[in-house]
Residue frames relative to the residue before (quaternion, step in Angstrom):
aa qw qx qy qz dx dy dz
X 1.0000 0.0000 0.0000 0.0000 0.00 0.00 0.00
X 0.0983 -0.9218 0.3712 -0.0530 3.43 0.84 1.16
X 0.7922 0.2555 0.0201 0.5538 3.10 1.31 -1.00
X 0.6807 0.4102 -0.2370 0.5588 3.64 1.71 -0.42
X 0.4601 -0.6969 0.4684 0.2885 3.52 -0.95 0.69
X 0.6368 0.3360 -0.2101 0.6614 3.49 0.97 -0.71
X 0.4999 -0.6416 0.4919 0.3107 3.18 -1.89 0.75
X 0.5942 -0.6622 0.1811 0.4192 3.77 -0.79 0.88
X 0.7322 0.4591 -0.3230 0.3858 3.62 1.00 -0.12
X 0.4099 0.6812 -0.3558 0.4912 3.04 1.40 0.79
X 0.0195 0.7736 -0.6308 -0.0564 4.08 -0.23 0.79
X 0.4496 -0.6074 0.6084 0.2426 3.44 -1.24 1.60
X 0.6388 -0.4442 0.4994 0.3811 3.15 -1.87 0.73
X 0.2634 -0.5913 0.7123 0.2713 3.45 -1.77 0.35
X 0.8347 0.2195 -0.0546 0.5021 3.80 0.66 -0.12
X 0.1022 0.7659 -0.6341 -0.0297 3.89 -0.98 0.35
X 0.3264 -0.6454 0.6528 0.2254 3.84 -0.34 1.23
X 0.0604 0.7924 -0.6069 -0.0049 3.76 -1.41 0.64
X 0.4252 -0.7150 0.3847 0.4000 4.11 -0.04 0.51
X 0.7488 0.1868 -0.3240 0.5472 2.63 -0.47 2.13
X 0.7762 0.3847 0.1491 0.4768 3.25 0.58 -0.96
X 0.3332 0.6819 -0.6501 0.0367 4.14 -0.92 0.76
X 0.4618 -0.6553 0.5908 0.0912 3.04 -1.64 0.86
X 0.0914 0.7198 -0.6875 -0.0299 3.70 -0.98 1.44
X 0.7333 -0.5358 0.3248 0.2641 3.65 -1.17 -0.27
X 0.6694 -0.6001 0.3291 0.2888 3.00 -0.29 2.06
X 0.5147 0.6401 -0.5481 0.1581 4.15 -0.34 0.50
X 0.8707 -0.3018 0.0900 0.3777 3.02 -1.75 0.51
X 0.7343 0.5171 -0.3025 0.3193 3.75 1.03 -1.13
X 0.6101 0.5042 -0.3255 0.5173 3.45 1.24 -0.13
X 0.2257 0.8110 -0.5076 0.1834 3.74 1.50 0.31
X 0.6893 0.4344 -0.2227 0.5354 4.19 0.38 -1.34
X 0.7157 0.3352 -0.3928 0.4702 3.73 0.48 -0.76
X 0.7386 0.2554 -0.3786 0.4959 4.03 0.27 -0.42
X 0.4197 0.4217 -0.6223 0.5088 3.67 0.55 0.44
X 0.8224 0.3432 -0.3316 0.3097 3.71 0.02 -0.66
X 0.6185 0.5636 -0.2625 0.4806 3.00 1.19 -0.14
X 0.6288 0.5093 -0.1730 0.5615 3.79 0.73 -0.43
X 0.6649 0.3262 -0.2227 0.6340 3.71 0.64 -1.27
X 0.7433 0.4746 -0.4297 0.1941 3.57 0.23 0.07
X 0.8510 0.0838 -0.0216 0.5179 2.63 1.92 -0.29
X 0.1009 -0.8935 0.3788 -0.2191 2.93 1.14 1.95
X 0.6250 0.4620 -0.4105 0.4768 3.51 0.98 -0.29
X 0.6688 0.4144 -0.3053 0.5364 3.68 1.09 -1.10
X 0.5254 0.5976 -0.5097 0.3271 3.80 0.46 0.33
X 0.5493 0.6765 -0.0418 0.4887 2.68 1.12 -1.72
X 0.7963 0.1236 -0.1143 0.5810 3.89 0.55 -0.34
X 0.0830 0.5614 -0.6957 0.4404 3.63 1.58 1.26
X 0.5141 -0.2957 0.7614 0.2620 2.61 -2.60 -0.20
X 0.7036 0.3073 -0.5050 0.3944 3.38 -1.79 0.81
X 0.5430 -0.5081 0.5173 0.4236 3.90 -1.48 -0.02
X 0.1549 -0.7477 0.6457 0.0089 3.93 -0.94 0.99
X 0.2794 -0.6934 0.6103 0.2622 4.00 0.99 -0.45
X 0.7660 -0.2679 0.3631 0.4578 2.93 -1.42 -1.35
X 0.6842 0.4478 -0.3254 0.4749 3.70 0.48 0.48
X 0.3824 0.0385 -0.9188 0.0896 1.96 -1.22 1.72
X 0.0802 0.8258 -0.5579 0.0209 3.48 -0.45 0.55
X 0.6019 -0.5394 0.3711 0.4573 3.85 -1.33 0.67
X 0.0500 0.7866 -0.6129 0.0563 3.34 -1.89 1.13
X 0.4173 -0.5996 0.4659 0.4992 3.57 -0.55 0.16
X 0.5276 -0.4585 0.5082 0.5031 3.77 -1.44 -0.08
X 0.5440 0.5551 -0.5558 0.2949 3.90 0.39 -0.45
X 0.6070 0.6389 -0.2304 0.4125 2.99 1.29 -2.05
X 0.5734 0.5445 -0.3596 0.4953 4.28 0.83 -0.88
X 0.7101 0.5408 -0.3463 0.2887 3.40 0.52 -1.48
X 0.6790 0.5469 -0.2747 0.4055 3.48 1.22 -0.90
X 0.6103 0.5662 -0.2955 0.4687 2.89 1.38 -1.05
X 0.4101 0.6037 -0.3338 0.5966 4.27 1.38 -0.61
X 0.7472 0.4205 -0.2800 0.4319 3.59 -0.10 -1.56
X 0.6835 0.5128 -0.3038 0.4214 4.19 0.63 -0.86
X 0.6547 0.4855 -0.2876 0.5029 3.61 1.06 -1.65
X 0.6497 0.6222 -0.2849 0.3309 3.75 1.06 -0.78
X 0.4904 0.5153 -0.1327 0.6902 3.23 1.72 -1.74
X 0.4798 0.3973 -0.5482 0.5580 4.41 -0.12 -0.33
X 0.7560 0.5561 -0.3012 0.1687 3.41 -0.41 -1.53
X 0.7735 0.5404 -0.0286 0.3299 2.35 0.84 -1.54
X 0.6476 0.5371 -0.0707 0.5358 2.70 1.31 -1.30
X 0.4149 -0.6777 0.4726 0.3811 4.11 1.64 -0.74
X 0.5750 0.5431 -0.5131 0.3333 3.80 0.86 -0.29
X 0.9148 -0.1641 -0.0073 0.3690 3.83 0.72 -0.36
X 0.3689 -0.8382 0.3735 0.1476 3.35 0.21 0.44
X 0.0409 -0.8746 0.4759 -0.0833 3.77 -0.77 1.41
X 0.3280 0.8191 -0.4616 0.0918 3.31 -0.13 0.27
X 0.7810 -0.3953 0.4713 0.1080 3.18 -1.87 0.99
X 0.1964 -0.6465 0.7367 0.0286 3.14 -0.44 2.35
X 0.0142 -0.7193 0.6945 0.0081 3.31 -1.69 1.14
X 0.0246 0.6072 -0.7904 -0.0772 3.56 -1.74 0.52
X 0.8710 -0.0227 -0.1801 0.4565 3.16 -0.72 2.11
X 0.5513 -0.5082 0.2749 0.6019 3.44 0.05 -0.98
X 0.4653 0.5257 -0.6179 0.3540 3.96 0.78 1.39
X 0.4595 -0.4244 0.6746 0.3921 3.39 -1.73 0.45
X 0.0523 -0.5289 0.8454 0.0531 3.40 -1.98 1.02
X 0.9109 -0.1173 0.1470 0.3673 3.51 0.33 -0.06
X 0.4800 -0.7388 0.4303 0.1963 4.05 -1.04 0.23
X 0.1093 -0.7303 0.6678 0.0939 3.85 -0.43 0.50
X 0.0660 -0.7765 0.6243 -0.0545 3.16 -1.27 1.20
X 0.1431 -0.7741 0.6096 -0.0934 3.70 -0.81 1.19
X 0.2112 0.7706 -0.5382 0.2680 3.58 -0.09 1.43
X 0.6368 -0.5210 0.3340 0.4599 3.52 -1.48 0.89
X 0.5226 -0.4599 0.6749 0.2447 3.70 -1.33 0.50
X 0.3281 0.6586 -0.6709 0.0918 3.75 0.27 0.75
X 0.5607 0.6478 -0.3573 0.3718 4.14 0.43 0.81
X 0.7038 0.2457 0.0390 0.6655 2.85 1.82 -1.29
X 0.6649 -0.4967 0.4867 0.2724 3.12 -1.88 0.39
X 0.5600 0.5175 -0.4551 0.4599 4.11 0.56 0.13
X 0.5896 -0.5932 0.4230 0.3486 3.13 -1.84 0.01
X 0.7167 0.2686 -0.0714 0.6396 3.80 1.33 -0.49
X 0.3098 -0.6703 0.6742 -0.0168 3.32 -1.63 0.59
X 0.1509 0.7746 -0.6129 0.0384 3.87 0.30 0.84
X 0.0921 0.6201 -0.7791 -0.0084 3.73 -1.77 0.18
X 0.2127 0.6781 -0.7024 0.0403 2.84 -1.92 0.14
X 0.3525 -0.7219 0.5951 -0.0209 3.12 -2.01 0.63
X 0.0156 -0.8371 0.5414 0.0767 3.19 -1.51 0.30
X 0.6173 -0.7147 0.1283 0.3028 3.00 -0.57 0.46
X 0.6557 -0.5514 0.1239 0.5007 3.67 -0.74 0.67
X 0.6755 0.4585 -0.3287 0.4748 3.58 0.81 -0.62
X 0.7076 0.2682 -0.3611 0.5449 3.47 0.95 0.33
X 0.1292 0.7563 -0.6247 0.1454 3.83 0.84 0.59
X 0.5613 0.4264 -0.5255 0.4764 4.16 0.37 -0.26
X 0.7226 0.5292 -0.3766 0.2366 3.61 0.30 -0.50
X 0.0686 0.9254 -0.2126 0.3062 3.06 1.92 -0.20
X 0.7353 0.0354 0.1798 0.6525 3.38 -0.59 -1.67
X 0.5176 0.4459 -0.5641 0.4636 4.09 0.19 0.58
X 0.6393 0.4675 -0.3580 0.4944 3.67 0.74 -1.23
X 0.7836 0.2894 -0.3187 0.4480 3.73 0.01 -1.03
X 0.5784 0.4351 -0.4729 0.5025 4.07 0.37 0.00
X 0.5630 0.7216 -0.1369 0.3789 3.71 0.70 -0.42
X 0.8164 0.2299 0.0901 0.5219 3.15 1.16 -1.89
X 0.5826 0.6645 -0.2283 0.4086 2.94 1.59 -0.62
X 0.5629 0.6228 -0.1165 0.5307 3.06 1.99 -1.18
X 0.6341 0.5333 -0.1634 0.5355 3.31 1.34 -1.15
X 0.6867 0.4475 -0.2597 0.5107 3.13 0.77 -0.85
X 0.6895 0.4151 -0.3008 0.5117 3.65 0.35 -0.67
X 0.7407 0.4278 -0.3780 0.3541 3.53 0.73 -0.63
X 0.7204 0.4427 -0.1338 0.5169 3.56 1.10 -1.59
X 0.6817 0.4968 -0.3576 0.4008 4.00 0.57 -0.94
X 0.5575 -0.6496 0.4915 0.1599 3.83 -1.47 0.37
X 0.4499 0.6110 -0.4264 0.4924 3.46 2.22 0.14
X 0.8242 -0.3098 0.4693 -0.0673 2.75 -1.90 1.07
X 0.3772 -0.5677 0.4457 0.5803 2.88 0.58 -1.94
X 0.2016 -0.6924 0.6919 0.0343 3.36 -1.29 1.21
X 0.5926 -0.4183 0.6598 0.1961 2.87 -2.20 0.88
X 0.1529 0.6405 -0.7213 0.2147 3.90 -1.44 0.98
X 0.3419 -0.7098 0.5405 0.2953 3.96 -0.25 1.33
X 0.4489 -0.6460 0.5437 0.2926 4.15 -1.01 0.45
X 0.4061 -0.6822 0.5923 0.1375 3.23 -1.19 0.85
X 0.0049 0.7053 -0.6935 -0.1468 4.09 -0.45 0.11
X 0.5161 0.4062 -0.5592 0.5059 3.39 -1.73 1.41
């Protein structure tokens, strides 16, 4: 699996119900809600747990849409997997699942939410982490800890 993170006879969830909270795949139609959701609250992203570089960082919504179209094409494609923290039908935030090419595991997860949903926070990562260890084909993955 040279090029896929998961092994090929494996099919990633399209969905994970969480209290409070479900998670579908990051694509182009959720483009205006995670633009709103992110640009609102780039400073509290930024002082998440996990490594963020230079992003969040200002963009147009066209400039998001591409960024939607790539996380989609990962997916697809098995190299990494994104998807859309939802309560109802708003983005609160993004869950990301990528090779561990820094570290010694098989996966690299982070995610965020947004500032007005900052309690949701350490629910999402107690939540996924569980999910992840129970449903995913890693070994063990890397996922910064939450305290609270």
């Amino acid at each position: 699996m040279p090029d896929e993170l998961v092994p090929g006879d494996w099919d990633p969830p399209r969905s994970f119900e969480g209290p409070g909270f479900r998670l579908e795949p990051l694509s182009p139609a959720h483009n205006e809600r995670d633009y709103q959701a992110w640009s609102s609250s780039m400073e509290h992203i930024h002082s998440t747990p996990g490594e963020w570089g230079d992003w969040p960082r200002p963009m147009t919504l066209a400039d998001n849409l591409s960024d939607l179209e790539r996380h989609a094409a990962e997916f697809a494609d098995r190299k990494a997997f994104t998807y859309s923290i939802l309560d109802e039908d708003d983005v609160i935030g993004c869950l990301y699942i990528y090779p561990d090419d820094g570290g010694s595991t098989d996966a690299y997860v982070s995610s965020w939410v947004t500032q007005d949903r900052a309690e949701m926070d350490t629910v999402v990562w107690t939540a996924v982490s569980a999910w992840i260890d129970r449903e995913w084909p890693f070994g063990e993955f890397r996922y910064a800890a939450r305290s609270g």
